[in-house]
C-alpha positions as CSV (number, residue, x, y, z in Angstrom):
1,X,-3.7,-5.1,-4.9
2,X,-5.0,-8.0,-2.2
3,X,-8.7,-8.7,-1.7
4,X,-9.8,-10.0,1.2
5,X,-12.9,-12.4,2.1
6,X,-13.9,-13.0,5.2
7,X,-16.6,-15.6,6.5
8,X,-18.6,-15.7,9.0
9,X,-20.8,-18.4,10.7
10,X,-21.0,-22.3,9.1
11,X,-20.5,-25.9,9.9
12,X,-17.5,-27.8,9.7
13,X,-13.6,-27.3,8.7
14,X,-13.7,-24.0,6.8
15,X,-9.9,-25.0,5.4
16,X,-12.2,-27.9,4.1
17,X,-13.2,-25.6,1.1
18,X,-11.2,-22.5,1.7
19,X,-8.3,-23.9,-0.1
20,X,-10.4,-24.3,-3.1
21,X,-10.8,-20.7,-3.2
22,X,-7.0,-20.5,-3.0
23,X,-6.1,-22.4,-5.9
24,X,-9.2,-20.8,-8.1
25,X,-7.3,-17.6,-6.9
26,X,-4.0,-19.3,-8.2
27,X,-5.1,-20.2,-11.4
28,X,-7.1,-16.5,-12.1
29,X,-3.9,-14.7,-12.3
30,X,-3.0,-14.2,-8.4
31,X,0.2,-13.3,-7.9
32,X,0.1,-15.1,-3.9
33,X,-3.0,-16.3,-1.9
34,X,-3.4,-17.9,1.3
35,X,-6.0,-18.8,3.7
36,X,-6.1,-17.0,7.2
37,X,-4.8,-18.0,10.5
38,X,-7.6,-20.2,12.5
39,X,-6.9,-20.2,15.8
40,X,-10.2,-21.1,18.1
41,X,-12.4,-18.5,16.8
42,X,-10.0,-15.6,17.8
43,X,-9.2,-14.8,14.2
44,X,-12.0,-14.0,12.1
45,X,-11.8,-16.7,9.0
46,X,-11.3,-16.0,5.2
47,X,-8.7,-15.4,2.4
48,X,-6.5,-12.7,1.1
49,X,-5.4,-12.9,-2.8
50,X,-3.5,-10.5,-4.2
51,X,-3.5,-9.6,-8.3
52,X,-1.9,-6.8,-10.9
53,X,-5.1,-4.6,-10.8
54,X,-8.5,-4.3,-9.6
55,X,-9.9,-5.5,-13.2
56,X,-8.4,-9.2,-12.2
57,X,-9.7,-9.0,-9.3
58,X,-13.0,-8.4,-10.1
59,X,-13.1,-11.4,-12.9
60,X,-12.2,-13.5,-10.5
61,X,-14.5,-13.0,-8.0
62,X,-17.3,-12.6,-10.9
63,X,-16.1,-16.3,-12.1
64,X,-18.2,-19.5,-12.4
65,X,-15.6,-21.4,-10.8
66,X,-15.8,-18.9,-7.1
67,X,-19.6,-18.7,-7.4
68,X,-19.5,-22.7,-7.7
69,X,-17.2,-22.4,-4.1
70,X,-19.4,-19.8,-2.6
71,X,-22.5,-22.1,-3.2
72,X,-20.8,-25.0,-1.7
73,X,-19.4,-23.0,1.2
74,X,-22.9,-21.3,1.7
75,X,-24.8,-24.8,1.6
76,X,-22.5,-25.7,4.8
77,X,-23.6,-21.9,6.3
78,X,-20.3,-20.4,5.5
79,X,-21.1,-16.6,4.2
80,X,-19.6,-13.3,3.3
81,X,-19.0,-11.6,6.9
82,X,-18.3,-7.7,5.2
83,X,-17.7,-6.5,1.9
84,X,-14.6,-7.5,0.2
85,X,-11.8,-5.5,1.5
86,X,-9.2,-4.2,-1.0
87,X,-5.5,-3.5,0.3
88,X,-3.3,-1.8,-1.9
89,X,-1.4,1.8,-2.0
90,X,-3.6,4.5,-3.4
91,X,-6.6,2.8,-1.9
92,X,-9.1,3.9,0.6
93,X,-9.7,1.5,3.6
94,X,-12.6,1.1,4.2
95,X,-13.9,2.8,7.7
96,X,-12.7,1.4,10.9
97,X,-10.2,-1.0,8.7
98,X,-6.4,-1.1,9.1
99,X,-4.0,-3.4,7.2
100,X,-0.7,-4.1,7.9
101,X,2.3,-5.8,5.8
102,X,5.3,-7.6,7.5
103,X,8.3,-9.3,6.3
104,X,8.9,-12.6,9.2
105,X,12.7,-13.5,9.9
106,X,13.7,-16.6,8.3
107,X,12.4,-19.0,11.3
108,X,10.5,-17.5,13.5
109,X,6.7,-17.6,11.9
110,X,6.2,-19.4,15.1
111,X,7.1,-16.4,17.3
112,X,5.1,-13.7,14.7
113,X,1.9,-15.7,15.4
114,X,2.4,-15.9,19.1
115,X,2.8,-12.2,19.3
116,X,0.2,-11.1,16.8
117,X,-2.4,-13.8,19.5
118,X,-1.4,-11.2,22.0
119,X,-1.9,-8.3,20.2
120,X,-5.6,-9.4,19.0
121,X,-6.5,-10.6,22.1
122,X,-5.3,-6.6,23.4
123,X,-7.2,-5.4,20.6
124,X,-10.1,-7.4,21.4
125,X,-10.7,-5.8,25.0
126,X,-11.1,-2.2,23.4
127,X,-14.3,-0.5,22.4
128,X,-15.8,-1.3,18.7
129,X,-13.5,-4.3,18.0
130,X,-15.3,-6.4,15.3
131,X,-12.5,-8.9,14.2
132,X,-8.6,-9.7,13.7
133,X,-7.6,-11.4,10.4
134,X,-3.9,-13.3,9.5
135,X,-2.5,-14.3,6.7
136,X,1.0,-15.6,6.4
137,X,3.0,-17.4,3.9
138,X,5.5,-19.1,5.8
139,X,7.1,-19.6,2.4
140,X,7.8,-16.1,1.0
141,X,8.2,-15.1,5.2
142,X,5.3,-12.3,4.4
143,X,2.4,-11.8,6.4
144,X,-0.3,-9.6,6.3
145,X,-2.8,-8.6,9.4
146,X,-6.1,-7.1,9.0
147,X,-7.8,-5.2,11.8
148,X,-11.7,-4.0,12.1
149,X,-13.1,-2.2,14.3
150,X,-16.3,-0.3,14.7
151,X,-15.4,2.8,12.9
152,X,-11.9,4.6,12.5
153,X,-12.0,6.5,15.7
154,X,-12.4,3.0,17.9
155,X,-9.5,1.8,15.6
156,X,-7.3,5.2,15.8
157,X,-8.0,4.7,19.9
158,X,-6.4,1.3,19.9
159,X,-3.8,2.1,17.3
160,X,-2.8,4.8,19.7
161,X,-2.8,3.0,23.4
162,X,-0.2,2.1,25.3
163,X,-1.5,-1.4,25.3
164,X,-1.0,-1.8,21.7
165,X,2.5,0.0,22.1
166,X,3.3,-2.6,25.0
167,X,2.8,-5.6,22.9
168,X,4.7,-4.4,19.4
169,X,8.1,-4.8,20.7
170,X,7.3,-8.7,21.0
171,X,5.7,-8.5,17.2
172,X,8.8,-6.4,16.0
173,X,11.6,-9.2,17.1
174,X,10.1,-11.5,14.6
175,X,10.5,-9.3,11.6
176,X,13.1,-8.0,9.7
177,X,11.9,-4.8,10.0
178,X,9.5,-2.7,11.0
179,X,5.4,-3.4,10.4
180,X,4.0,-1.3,7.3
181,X,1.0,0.3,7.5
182,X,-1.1,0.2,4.0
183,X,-2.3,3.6,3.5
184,X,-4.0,5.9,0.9
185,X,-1.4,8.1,-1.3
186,X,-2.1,10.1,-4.4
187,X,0.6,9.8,-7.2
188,X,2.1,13.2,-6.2
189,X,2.9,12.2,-3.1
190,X,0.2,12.7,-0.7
191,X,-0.1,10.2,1.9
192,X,-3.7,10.0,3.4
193,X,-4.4,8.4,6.7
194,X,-7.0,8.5,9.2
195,X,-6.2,8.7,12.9
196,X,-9.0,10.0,15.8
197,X,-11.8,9.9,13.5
198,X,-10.0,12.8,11.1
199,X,-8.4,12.0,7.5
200,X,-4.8,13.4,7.2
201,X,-2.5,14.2,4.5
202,X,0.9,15.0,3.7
203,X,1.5,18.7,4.3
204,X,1.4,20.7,1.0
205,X,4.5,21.9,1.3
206,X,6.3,18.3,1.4
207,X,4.3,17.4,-1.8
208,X,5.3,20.1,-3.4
209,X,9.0,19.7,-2.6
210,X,9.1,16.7,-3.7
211,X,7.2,17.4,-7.1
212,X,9.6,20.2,-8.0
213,X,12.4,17.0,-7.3
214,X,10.6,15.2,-10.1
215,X,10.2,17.9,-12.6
216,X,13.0,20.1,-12.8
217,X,15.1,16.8,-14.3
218,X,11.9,15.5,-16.2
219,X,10.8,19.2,-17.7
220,X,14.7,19.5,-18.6
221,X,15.1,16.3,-20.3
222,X,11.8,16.0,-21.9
223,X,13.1,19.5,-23.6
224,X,16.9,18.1,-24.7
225,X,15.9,14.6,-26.1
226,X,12.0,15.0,-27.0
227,X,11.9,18.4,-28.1
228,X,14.2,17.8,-31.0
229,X,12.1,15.1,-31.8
230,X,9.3,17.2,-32.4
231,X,10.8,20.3,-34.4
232,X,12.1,18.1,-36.6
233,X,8.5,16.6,-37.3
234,X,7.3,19.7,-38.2
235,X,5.2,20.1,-34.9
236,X,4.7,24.1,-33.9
237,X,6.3,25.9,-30.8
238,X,2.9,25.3,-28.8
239,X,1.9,21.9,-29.9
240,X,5.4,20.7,-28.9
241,X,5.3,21.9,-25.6
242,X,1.7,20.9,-25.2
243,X,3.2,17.1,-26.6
244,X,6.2,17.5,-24.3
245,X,3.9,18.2,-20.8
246,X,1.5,15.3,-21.8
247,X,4.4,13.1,-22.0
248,X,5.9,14.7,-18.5
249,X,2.7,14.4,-16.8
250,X,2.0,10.8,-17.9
251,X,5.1,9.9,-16.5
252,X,5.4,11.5,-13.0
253,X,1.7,10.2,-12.5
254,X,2.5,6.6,-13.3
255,X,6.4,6.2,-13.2
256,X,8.7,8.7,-11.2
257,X,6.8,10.2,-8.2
258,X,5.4,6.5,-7.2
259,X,8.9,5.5,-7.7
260,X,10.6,8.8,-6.0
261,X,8.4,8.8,-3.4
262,X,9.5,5.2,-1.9
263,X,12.4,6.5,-0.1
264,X,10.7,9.1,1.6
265,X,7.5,7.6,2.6
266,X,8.3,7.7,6.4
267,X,8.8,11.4,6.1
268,X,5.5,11.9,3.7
269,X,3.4,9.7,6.2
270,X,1.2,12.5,8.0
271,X,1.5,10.1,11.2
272,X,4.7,9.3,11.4
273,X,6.6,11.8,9.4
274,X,5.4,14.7,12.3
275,X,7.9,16.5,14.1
276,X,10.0,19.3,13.0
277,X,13.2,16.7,13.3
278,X,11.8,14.7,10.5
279,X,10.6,17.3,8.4
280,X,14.0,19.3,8.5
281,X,16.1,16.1,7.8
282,X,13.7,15.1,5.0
283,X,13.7,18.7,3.2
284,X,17.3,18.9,3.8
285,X,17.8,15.8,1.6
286,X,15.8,17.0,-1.4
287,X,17.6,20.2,-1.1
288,X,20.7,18.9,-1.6
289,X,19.2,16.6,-4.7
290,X,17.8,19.6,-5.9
291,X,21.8,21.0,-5.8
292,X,23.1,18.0,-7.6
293,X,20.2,18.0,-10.5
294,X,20.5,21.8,-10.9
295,X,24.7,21.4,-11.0
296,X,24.7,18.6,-13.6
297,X,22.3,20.4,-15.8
298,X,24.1,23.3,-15.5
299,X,27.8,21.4,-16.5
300,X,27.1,19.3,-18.7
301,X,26.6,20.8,-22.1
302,X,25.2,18.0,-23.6
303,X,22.5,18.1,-21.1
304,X,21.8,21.6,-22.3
305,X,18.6,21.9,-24.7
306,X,19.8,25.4,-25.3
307,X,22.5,23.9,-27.3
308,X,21.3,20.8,-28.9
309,X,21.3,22.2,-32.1
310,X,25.2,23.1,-32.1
């Protein structure tokens, strides 16, 4: 999880005390901070930090050694521009926000930055723009970009314009791969993002394939190795399935679906996963993993909680 501050108004270098905030980040638990791109007043200024959970984040910012910063940065008219924004999956952006990950080819941090100027300057021309922020770590070859515009149908209209389109191909030759959106998902697999003003989510139907990929080989191994476990601890029929679906719940919600859902994020992604191409090639997949986990559970006797106790 990253939280981002951003500054607004002040006197003097802000790197002069920005990198203070940096290493108090650094020495809180942060896992990677940096302070943003300053390029003339066409980024907005501030620092992204990113830490295990919200809880570290939170003691950090709530430290003696930040408010000691903040003081000295506010006695030099640096202050808080918004709310600190927090980028991470599962999370809501705020409205209007979009955050983007990107992994830079070995080299060429040089050509990222030239083509993200363009794109902010774009961005800047179109109705309820607020502000552009950049991080990158030209060590790791990461970057992260943080747009804000007026509310999230402004930003869904520049997200969608051909001007933005026009100016990604420059952005994409500097990365390794495609951009990443952060978006909202649940731990079942719903994606949520917000496009036009509207919130969408994964279609139920893709959630719930992809659930029934998870259970069928949790519920059937939960009930060869676990359920044992329990009849031989004397537990009762219902108190050992009740055990069993306490332990398969806790570990879709936290473990396997986050972790199955990875590959198939594209195809989950309300946005980008439209269009009955993708939808059939994606289904067609877990279909034939559904084939494989249904075959081996049906071959291999060991497997069989039906016949454990032979």
């Amino acid at each position: 999880m990253t939280a981002v501050v951003l500054f607004r108004g002040g006197t003097g270098h802000f790197d002069s005390w920005a990198q203070s905030l940096v290493a108090s980040a650094s020495t809180s638990g942060a896992v990677w901070a940096c302070a943003g791109t300053t390029e003339g007043g066409l980024y907005e200024d501030g620092i992204a930090a990113t830490f295990a959970g919200e809880e570290l984040i939170d003691a950090w910012l709530d430290g003696p050694q930040v408010e000691r910063i903040l003081a000295d940065a506010a006695a030099a008219g640096w202050v808080p521009a918004v709310p600190v924004i927090l980028v991470g999956a599962g999370l809501s952006m705020p409205p209007g926000v979009g955050a983007f990950r990107h992994v830079i080819t070995r080299g060429r941090s040089g050509e990222f930055v030239a083509a993200q100027r363009g794109l902010t300057v774009a961005a800047a021309s179109f109705s309820g723009y607020e502000g552009t922020s950049v991080f990158v770590d030209d060590g790791a070859g990461t970057a992260l970009s943080v747009l804000r515009f007026r509310s999230d149908r402004t930003l869904a209209n520049w997200v969608g314009s051909a001007e933005r389109q026009g100016a990604l191909s420059e952005l994409r030759s500097s990365l390794t791969g495609d951009f990443v959106q952060v978006t909202g998902a649940t731990p079942f697999g719903t994606v949520v993002r917000t496009a036009g003003g509207k919130t969408l989510m994964t279609p139920n139907w893709k959630s719930a394939m992809l659930v029934l990929l998870v259970l069928y080989p949790t519920v059937m191994t939960l009930s060869r190795f676990l359920g044992p476990v329990l009849d031989h601890a004397g537990a009762s029929p219902g108190v050992a399935l009740w055990l069993s679906q306490v332990v398969s719940v806790a570990a879709m919600q936290w473990w396997l679906m986050p972790w199955a859902s990875k590959p198939f994020r594209r195809w989950l992604d309300p946005i980008d996963g439209v269009g009955w191409r993708s939808g059939l090639a994606g289904a067609l997949v877990i279909v034939a993993v559904y084939v494989v986990t249904v075959t081996l559970f049906e071959s291999v006797r060991w497997l069989q909680f039906w016949d454990y106790g032979e």
